[in-house]
Every structure is written in structure tokens, then in C-alpha cells.
N, C-alpha and C positions, 0 to 999 in steps of 0.2 A: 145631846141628841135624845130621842124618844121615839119608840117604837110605835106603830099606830096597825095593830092586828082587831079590829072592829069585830065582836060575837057576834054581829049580824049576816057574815059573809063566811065562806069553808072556811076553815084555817087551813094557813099555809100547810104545802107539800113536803115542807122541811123543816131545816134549821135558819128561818128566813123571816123576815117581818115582811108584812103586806106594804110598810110605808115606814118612810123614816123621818121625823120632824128636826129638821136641826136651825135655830132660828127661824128666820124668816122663810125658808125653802123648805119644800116636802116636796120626797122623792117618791113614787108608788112603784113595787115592782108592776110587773106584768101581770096582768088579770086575765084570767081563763074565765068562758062561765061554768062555773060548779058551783051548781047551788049546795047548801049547806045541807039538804038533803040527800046531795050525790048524784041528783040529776043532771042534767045540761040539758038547756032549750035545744029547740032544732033548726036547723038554719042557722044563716053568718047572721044575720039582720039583729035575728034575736037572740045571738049571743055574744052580739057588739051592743045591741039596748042593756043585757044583762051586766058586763064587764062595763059599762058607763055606771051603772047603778053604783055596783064593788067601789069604782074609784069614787063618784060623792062620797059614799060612808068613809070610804079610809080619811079622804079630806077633812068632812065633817068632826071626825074624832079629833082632828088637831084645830076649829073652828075656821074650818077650811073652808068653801063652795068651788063649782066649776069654773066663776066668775076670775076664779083667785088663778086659774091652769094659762102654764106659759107657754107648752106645750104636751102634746099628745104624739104618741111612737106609736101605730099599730101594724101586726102583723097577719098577714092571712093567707093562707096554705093555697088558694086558687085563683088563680086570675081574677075569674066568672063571680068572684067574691069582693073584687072590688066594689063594686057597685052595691051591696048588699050594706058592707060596712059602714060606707061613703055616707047613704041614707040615715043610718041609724048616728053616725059623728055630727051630721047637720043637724039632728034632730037635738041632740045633745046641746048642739051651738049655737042652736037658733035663736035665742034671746040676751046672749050675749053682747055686748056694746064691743068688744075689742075680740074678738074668733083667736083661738091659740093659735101657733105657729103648730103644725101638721108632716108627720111622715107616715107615710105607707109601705112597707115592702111586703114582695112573695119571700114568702119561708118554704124550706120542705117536707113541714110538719111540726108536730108539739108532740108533749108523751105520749098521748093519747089520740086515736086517729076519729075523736068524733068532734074533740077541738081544732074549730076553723077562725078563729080568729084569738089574737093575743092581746090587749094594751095595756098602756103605761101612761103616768102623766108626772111633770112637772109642774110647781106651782109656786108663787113667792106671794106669800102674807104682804098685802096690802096696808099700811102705815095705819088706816083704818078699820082692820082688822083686826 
């Protein structure tokens, strides 16, 4: 196994790797957006585009792409926030030949109450790969 913590994205909030490569499968925790500067976009839209960005790098570090994702977990604190998310995961998937397998649920929040949405991905290294 091997860690996949990318210096292009915060580092993590703990004692945790962004991603874990273990053969052919990489795991991403969940990705908040915080940028490396401390900020967070405004809106779910833009901080479900933000948190899709997070998971290429992580992928990327293991020669990973979106292409390689089995599926996608996200979470979002508001209803009214589906739809914001939705947008921004199609945008993500839209050039895909085969679309990940897909969950969405309401949470009652994250550490921090300006994070509105959470994701995660799965992915198996393609033989091609």
C-alpha cells in the first residue's frame, strides 16, 4: 500500500492520507473544499467542482484519472443542495464512456458549518493503466 497525500491540495486534518493505493484499487477519503490556502469556495456547485479537482490529483499521484473512478459517495448537508452538487458531478462525468456508480445522501453537517458538501471515490487501475 501507499499513501497518495498530493502538496497540491490542504493536507489532511489529521492522522489520515488523502488516498490509499493498494494494487490495482485507490481508495480517496472524503474531500471537503479547503483550499490549501484556507479558503472554501461559496456555494455547493463550487465546492463539489472544488472537491472533484482534490480527487483527480489524489488519483493522478497514483497515475490514476477520473476515467479509472468505480464510484463516487457524496454528501451534502441540504436538501436544496442536491441539485447544486448533481450539476457540478455531471460536469465531472460528462466525457466519460462508462459514468461511475453514484451515492448521494443528507448529512447533519461536517466540522465546519461552511462545508456543504463531502466526496469520496473509488477507483481500479485499468490493465492499461
Amino acid at each position: 500500500m501507499k499513501s497518495l497525500t498530493p502538496d497540491t491540495i490542504a493536507a489532511p486534518f489529521g492522522h489520515y492520507s488523502h488516498g490509499i493505493s493498494a494494487g490495482p484499487i485507490a481508495v480517496t477519503s472524503g474531500q471537503l473544499a479547503l483550499r490549501p490556502d484556507g479558503s472554501i469556495p461559496e456555494g455547493v456547485e463550487a465546492q463539489a467542482d472544488y472537491c472533484f479537482d482534490a480527487l483527480r490529483a489524489i488519483l493522478a499521484e497514483d497515475g490514476l484519472n477520473f476515467s479509472d473512478v468505480l464510484k463516487v459517495s457524496a454528501y451534502v448537508t441540504r436538501r436544496e443542495d442536491m441539485k447544486g452538487y448533481m450539476a457540478a458531478r455531471d460536469r465531472a462525468c460528462a466525457d466519460l464512456k462508462v459514468k461511475p456508480a453514484s451515492t448521494l445522501m443528507i448529512v447533519s453537517g461536517f466540522t465546519r458549518p461552511e462545508f456543504l458538501v463531502e466526496i469520496e471515490a473509488i477507483a481500479l487501475r485499468s490493465p492499461s493503466s
